[in-house]
VOBA-1610 file (N, C-alpha, C; in pm, whole numbers, padded with zeros to 5 digits, always signed):
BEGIN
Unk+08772-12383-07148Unk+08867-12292-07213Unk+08807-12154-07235Unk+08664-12175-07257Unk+08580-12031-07211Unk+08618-11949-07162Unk+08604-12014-07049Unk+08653-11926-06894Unk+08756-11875-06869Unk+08874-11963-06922Unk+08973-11934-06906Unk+09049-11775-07050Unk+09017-11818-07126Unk+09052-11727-07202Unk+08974-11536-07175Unk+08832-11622-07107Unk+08757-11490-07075Unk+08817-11414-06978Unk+08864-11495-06865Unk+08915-11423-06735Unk+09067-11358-06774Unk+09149-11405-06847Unk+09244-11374-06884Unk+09213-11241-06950Unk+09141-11225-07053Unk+09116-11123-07108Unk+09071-10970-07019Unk+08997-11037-06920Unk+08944-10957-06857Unk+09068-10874-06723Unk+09170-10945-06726Unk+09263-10961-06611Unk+09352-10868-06689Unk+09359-10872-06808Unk+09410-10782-06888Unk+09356-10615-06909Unk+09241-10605-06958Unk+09146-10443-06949Unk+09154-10473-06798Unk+09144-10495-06694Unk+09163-10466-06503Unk+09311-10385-06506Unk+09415-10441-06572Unk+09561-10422-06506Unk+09574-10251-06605Unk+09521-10240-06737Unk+09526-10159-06802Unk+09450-10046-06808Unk+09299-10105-06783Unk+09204-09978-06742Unk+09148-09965-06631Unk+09129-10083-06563Unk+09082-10049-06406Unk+08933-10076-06436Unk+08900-10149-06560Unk+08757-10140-06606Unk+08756-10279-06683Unk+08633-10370-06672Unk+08615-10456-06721Unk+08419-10442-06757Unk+08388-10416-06886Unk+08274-10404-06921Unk+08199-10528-06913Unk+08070-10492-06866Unk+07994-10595-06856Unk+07969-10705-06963Unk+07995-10648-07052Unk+07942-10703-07201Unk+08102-10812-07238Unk+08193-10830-07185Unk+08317-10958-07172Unk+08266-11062-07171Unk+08163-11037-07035Unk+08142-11192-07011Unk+08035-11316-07089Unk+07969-11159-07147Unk+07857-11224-07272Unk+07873-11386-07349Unk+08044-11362-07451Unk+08078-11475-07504Unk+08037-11610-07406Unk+08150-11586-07345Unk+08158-11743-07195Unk+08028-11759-07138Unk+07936-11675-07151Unk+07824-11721-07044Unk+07708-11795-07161Unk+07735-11746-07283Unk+07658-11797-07384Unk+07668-11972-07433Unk+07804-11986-07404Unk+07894-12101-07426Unk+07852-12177-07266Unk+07861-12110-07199Unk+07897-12188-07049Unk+07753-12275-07003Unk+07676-12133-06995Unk+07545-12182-06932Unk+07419-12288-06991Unk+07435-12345-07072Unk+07392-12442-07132Unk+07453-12593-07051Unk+07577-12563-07082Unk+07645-12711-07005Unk+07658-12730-06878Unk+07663-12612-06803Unk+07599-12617-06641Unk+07495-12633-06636Unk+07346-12608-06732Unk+07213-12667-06699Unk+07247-12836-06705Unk+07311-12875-06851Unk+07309-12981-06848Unk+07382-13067-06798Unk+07491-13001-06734Unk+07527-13111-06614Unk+07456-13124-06484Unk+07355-13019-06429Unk+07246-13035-06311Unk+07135-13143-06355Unk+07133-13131-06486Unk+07036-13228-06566Unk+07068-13393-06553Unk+07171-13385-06577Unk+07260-13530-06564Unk+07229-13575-06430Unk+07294-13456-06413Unk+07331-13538-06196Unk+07170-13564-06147Unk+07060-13515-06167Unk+06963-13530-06137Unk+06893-13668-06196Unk+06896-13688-06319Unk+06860-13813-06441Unk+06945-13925-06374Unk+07093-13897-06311Unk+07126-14023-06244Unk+07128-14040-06114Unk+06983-13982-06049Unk+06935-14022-05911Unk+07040-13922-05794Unk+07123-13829-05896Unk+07226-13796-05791Unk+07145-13659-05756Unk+07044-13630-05669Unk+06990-13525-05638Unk+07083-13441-05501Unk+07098-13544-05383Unk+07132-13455-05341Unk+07316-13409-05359Unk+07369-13486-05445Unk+07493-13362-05479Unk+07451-13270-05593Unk+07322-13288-05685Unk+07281-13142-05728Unk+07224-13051-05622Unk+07133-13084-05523Unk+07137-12987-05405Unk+07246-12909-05361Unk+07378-12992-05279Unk+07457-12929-05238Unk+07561-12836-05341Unk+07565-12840-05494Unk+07634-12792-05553Unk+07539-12687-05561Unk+07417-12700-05646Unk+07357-12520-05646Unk+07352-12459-05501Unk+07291-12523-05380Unk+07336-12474-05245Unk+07439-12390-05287Unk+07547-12428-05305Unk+07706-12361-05239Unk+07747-12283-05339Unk+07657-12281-05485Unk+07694-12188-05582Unk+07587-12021-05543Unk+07516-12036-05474Unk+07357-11942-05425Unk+07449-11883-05296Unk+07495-11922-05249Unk+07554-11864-05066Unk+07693-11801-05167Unk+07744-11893-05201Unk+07877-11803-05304Unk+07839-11681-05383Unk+07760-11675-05478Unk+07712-11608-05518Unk+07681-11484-05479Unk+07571-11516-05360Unk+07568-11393-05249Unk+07656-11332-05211Unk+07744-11405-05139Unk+07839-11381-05085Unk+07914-11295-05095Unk+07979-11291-05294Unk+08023-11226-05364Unk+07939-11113-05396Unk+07823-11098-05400Unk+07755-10976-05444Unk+07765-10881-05371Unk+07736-10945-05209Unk+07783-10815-05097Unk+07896-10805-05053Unk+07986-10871-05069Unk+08118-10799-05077Unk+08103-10706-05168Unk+08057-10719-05278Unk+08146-10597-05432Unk+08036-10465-05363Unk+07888-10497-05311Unk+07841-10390-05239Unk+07864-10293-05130Unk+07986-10351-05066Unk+08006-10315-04994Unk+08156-10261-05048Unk+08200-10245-05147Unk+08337-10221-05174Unk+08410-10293-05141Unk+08413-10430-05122Unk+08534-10521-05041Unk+08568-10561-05142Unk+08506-10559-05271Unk+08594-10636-05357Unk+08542-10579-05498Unk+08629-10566-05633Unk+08596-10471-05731Unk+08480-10531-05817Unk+08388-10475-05891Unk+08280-10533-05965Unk+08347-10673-06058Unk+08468-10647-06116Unk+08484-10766-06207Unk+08506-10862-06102Unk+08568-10891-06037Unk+08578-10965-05944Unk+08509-11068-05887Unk+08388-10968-05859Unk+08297-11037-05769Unk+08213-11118-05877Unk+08144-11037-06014Unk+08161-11135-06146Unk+08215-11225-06155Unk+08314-11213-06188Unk+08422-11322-06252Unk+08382-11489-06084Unk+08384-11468-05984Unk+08332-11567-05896Unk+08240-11603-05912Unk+08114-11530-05927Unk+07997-11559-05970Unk+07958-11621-06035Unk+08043-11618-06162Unk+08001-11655-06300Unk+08064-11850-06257Unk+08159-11849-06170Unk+08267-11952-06205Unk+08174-12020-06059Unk+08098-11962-05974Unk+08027-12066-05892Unk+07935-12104-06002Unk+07818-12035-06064Unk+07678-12097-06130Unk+07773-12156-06202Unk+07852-12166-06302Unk+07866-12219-06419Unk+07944-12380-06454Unk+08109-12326-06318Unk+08152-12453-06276Unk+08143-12457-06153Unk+08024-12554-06099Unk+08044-12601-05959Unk+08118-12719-05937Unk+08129-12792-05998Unk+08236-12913-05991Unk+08365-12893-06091Unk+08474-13014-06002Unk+08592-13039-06086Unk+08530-13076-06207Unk+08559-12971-06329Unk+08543-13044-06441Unk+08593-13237-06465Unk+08737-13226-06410Unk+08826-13332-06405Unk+08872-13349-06314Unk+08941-13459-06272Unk+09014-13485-06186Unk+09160-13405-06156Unk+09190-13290-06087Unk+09334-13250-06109Unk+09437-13301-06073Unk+09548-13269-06082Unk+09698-13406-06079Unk+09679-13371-05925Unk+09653-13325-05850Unk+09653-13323-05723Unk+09514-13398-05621Unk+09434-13418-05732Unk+09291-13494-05645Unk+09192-13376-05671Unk+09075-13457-05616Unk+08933-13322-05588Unk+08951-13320-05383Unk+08961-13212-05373Unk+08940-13146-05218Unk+08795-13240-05195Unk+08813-13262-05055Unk+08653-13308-04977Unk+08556-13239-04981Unk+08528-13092-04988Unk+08454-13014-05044Unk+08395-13047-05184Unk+08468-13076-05277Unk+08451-13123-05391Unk+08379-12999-05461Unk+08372-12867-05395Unk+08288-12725-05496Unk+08422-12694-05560Unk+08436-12656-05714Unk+08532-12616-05755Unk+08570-12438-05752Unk+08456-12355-05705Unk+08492-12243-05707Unk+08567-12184-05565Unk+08536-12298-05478Unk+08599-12241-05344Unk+08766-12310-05361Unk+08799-12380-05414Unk+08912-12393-05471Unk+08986-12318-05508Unk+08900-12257-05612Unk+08931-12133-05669Unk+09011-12001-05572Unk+08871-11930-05500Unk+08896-11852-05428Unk+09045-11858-05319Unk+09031-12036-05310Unk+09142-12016-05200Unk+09243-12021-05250Unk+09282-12072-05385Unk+09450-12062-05426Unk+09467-11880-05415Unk+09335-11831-05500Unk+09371-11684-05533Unk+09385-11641-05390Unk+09349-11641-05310Unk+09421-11603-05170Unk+09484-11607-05138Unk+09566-11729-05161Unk+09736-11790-05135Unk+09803-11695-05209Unk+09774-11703-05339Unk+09863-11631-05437Unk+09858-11465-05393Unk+09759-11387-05358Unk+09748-11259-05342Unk+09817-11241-05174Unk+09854-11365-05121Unk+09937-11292-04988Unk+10064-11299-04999Unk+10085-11306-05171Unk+10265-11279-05207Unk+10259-11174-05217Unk+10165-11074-05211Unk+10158-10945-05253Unk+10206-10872-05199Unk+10210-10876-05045Unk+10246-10826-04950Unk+10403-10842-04935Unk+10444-10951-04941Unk+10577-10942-04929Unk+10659-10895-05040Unk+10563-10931-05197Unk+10671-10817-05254Unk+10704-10693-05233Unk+10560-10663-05189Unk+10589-10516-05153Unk+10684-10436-05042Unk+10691-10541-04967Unk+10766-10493-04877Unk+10954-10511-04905Unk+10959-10653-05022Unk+11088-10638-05048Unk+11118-10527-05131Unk+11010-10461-05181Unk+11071-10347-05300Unk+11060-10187-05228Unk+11010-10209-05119Unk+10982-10089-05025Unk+11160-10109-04956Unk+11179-10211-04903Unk+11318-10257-04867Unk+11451-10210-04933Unk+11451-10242-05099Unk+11519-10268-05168Unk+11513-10103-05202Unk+11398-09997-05205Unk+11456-09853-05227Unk+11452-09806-05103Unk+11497-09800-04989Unk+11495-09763-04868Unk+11402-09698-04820Unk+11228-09720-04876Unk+11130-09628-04785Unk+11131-09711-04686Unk+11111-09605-04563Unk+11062-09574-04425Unk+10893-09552-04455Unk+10836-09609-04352Unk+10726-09612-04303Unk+10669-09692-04183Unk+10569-09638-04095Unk+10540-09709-04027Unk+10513-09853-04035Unk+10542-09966-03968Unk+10494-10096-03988Unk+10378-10171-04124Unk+10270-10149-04095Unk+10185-10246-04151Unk+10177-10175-04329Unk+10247-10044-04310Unk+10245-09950-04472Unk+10345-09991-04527Unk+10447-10059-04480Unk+10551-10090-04584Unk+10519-10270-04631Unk+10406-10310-04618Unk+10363-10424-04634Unk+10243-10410-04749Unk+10185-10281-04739Unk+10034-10254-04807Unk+10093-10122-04893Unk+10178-10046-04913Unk+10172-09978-04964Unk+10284-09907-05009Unk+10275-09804-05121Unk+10427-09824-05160Unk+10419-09607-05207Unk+10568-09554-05241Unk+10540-09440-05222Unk+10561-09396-05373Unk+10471-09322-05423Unk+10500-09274-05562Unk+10511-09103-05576Unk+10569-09079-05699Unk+10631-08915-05732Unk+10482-08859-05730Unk+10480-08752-05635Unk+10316-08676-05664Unk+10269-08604-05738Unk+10369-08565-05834Unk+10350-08508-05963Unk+10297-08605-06092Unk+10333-08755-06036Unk+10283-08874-06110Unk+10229-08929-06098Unk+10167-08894-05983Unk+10050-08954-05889Unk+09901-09068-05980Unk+09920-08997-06118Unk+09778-08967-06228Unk+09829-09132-06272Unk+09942-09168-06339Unk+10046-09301-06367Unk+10041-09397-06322Unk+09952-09412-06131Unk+09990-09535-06070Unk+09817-09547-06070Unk+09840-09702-05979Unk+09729-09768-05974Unk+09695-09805-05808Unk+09589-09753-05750Unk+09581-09759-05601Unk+09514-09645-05534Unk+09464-09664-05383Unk+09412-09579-05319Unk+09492-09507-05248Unk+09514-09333-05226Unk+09560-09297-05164Unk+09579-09349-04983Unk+09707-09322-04918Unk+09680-09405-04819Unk+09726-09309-04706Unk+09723-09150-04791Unk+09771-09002-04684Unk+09700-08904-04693Unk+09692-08827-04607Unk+09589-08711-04591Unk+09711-08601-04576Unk+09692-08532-04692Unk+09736-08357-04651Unk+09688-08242-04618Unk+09719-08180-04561Unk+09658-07994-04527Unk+09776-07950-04522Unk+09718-07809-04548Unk+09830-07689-04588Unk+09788-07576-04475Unk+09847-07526-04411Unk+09852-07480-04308Unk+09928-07312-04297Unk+09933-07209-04351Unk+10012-07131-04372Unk+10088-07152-04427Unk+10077-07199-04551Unk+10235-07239-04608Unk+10290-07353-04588Unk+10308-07448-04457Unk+10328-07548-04392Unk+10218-07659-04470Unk+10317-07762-04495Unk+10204-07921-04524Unk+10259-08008-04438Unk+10119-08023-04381Unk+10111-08159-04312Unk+10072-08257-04342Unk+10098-08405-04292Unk+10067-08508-04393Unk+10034-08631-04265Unk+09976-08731-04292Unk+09950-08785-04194Unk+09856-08965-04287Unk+09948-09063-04227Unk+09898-09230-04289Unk+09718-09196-04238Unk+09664-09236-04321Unk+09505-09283-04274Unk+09558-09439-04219Unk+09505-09463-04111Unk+09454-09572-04058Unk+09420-09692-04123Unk+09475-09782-04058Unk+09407-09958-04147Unk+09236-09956-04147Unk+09210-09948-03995Unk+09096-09940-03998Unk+09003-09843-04048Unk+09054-09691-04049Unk+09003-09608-04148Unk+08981-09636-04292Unk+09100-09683-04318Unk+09090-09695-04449Unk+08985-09827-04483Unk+08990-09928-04411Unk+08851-10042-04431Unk+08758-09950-04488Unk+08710-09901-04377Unk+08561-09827-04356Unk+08546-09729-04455Unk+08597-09614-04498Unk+08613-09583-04613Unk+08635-09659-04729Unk+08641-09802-04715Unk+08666-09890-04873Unk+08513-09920-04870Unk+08469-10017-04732Unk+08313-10017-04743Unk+08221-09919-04761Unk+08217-09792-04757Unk+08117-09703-04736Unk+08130-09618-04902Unk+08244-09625-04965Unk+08319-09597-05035Unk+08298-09428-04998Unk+08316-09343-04888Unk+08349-09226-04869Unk+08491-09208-04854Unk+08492-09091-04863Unk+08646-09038-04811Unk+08771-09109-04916Unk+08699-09238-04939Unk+08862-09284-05011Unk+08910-09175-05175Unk+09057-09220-05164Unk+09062-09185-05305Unk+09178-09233-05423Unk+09092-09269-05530Unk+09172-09397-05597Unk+09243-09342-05694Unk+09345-09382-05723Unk+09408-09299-05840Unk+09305-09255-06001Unk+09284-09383-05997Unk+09145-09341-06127Unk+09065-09258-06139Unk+09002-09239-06001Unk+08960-09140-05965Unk+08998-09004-05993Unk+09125-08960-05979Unk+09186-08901-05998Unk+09211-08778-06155Unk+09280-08954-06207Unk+09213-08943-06411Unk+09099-08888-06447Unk+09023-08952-06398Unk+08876-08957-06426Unk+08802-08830-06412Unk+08807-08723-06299Unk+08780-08618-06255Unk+08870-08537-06199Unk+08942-08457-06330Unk+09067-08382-06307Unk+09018-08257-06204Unk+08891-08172-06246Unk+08881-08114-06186Unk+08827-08090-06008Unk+08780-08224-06013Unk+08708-08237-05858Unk+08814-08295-05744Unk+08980-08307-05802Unk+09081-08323-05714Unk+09155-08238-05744Unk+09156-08119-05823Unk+09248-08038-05818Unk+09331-07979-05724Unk+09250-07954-05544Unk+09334-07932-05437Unk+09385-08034-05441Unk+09350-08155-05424Unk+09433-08269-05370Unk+09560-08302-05467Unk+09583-08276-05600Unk+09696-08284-05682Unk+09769-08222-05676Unk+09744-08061-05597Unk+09857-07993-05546Unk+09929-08024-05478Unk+09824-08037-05350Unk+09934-08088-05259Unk+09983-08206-05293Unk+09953-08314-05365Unk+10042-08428-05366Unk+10137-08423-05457Unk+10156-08305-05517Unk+10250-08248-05612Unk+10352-08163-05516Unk+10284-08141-05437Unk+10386-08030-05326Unk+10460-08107-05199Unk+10397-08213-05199Unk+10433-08324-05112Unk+10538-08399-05154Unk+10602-08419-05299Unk+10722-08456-05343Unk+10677-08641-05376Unk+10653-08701-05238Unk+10630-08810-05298Unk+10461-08885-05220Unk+10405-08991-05277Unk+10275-08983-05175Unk+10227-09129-05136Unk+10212-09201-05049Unk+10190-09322-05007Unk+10093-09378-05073Unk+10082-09468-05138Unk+09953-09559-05207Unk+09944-09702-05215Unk+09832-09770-05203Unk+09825-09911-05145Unk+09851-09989-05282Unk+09884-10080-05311Unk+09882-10147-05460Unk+09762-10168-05511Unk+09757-10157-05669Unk+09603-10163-05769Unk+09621-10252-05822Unk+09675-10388-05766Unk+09647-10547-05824Unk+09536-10547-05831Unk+09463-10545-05978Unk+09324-10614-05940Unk+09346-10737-05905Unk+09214-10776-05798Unk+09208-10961-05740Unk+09175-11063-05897Unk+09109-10992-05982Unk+09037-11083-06079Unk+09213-11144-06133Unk+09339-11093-06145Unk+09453-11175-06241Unk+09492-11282-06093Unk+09482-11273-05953Unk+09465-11390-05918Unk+09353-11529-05925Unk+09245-11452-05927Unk+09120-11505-05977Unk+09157-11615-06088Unk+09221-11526-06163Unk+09279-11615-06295Unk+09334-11727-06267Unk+09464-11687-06188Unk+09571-11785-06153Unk+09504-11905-06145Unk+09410-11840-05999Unk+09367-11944-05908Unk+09317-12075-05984Unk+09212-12035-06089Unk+09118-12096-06174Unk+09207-12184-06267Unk+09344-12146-06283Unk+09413-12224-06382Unk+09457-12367-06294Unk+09524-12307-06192Unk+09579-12395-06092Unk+09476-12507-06003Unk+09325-12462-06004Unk+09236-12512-05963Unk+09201-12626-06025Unk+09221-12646-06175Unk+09184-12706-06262Unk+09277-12812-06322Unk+09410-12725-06328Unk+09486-12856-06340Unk+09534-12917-06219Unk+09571-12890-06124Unk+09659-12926-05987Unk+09568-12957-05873Unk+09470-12838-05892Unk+09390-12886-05764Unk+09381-12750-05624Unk+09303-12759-05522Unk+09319-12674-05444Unk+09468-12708-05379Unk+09548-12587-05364Unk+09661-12539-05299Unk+09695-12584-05111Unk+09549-12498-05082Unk+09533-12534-04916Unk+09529-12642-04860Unk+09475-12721-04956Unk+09419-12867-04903Unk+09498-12966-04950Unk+09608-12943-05058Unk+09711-13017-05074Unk+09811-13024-05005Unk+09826-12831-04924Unk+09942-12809-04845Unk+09939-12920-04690Unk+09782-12920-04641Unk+09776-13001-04529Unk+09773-13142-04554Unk+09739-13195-04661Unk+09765-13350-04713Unk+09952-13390-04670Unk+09986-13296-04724Unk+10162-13320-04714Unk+10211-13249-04556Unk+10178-13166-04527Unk+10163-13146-04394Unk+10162-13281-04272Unk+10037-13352-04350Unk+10010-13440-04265Unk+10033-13598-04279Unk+10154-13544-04397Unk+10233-13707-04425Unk+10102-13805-04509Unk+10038-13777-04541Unk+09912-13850-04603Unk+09943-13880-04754
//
């Protein structure tokens, strides 16, 4: 219930500030990490070594895993936390969920994969509400991204996903690239996030013009991953992994 109340909390300062302080996770890890020693303690005292192997194994590669993603910008600092914390701390089904334990039997990759399921609704809302006010855009932008007033630009949550120049008077405007935009998320150059924005009024001041002069301005959604994170972890725990239930019934089993 740690965890759960922690991530929640934290899913909360993400959606509101775009910031989750290091010092959140303090409580839960104070509470947590004691009973993850002593459940490695257990499993070891009852001869069960090598599923304590394979659980710290897969909590150490997870772990990693997560660290260079958030290094690389693929994924936001709480984030990659909030996994981290939920490989070392819970590597197993606490319990049995109404749906079974997956053959994997690691509970954080559970995790990760409902929140995946759940974050590729993202896309289609977006595109029904891109639908539903009649923006136009090229293909894969009316799936990733949505258009806001550029005078309000400061209000939303997301990375710009357009490049302007002013040209004699003339503005031109032009989508950055999927793949541009990757590479600029990893390198973290060139991008630019609305917070950003807030944050250093004066070091975007050209760029607020024109996206003020531009009328309206393309931007990708600022779901943080950590309120699926959440989901995932709730659904992980009582129900079970998502993926691996979907192919159980899939497969008439």
């Amino acid at each position: 219930m740690a965890f759960i109340a922690t991530l929640c909390y934290a899913s909360l300062l993400d959606i509101r500030e775009r910031r989750v302080p290091f010092r959140t996770w303090y409580p839960m890890l104070l509470i947590s990490i004691p009973f993850s020693a002593l459940f490695y303690i257990l499993l070891i005292a009852r001869g069960e070594f090598a599923i304590a192997l394979y659980l710290g194994a897969m909590a150490i590669i997870f772990s990693l895993f997560f660290y260079l993603f958030a290094y690389f910008n693929l994924f936001g600092g709480a984030d990659a936390w909030a996994l981290i914390f939920i490989s070392v701390c819970i590597p197993a089904f606490p319990f049995t969920p109404l749906l079974g334990v997956p053959p994997h039997a690691f509970f954080p990759f559970s995790v990760l994969i409902n929140a995946v399921l759940i974050n590729l609704l993202t896309p289609v809302a977006i595109y029904l509400y891109n639908f539903k006010k009649g923006n136009t855009a090229p293909f894969p932008y009316l799936f990733i991204a949505y258009p806001v007033v550029g005078s309000e630009i400061l209000e939303s949550h997301g990375f710009v996903m357009e490049e302007f120049e002013e040209d004699d008077g003339v503005l031109k405007r032009r989508f950055i690239g999927i793949g541009e935009a990757i590479r600029r998320m990893a390198t973290g150059k060139g991008r630019i996030y609305t917070v950003d924005l807030r944050r250093n009024p004066d070091k975007f001041r050209n760029e607020c013009a024109l996206f003020e002069k531009a009328g309206r301005v393309w931007i990708t959604y600022g779901i943080p991953f950590i309120v699926p994170i959440s989901a995932g972890m709730i659904i992980a725990l009582f129900f079970g992994d998502m993926f691996y239930s979907l192919l159980i019934s899939l497969n008439g089993v």
